[in-house]
Structures are given as structure tokens and as C-alpha cells.
C-alpha positions in Angstrom: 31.3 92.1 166.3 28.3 89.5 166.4 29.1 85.9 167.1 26.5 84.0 165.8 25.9 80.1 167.0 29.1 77.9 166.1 31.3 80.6 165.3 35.1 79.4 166.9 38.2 80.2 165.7 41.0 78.0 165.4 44.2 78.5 167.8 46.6 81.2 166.0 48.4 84.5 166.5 47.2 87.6 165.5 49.4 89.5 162.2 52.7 91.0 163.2 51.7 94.1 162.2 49.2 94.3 165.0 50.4 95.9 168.0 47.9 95.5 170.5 44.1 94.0 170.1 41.5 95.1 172.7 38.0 93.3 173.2 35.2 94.2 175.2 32.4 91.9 175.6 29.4 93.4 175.8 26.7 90.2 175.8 25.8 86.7 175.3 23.3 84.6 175.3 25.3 81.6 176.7 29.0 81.3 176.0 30.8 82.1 179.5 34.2 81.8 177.9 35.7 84.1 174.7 38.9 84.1 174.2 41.5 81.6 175.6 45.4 82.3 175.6 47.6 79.7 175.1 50.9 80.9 176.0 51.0 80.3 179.9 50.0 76.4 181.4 47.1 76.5 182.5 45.8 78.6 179.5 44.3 82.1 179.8 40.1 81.7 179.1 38.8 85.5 179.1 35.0 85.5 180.6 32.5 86.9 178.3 30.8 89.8 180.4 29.1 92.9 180.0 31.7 95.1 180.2 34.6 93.1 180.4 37.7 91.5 177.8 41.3 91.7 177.3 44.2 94.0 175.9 46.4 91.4 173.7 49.8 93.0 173.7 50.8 91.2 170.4 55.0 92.1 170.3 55.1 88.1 171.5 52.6 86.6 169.0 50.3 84.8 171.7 48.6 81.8 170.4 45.1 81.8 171.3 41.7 80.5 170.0 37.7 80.7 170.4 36.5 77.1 171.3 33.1 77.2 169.2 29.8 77.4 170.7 26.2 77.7 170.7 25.4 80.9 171.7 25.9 84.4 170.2 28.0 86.9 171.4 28.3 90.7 170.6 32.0 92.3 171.3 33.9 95.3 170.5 37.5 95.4 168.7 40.2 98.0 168.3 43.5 97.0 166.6 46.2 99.5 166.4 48.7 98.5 163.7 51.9 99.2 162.3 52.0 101.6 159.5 55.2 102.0 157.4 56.1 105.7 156.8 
């Protein structure tokens, strides 16, 4: 994924259908923080660096969010869904 300047993403849960999301950042020219969970007080903010992310379990539907900002960001993302039979 490339995160240009401004991209954010309002807080929400990921589909039911999606098991588990895993993101790896791999580099920015300025944002420190990716994602933030919002299911725990104080909230979960995921550092973006090289190397680095988060495995969203997703059976609990976790809100979370990207707080918008000015720098780009370049990730990886595998979701593993649900398929019916």
C-alpha cells in the first residue's frame, strides 16, 4: 500500500469476514504513528518502522483508525478471510 499525504482513515472495524489483518510498515517519510487501536484505555498507536506493524486478530471487531497526516507511507497487507464452502 502507498499512503500518500492526508490519507487517514476514520475509526471503524475491519469486515466480519476478516479473520486476522497483518501490516508491515516498511517506510515513511514522516508519520511516526500508523495505526491506533481503540479498544484498550489508553489506545494502541502502532509505530510506523521499517520492518515493523501489527497482526489484528479481528474475532472481537477492534475499532481502530489512521489519524491523517502529511507524510507518505508505504506498508504491506495480508487479510485472511472467511470463505463459505
Amino acid at each position: 500500500m502507498l499512503d500518500l499525504p492526508g490519507f487517514g482513515c476514520q475509526v471503524h472495524h475491519d469486515a466480519p469476514d476478516i479473520i486476522v489483518t497483518l501490516q508491515v510498515y516498511i517506510d515513511s517519510d514522516g508519520d511516526t504513528v500508523g495505526a491506533e487501536f481503540l479498544h484498550v484505555d489508553p489506545s494502541i498507536q502502532i509505530p510506523i518502522q521499517p520492518n515493523c506493524g501489527y497482526i489484528n486478530l479481528n474475532t472481537d471487531l477492534k475499532d481502530h483508525q489512521v489519524i491523517a497526516n502529511n507524510g507518505t507511507r508505504t506498508s504491506v497487507v495480508f487479510q485472511y478471510n472467511v470463505i463459505d464452502s
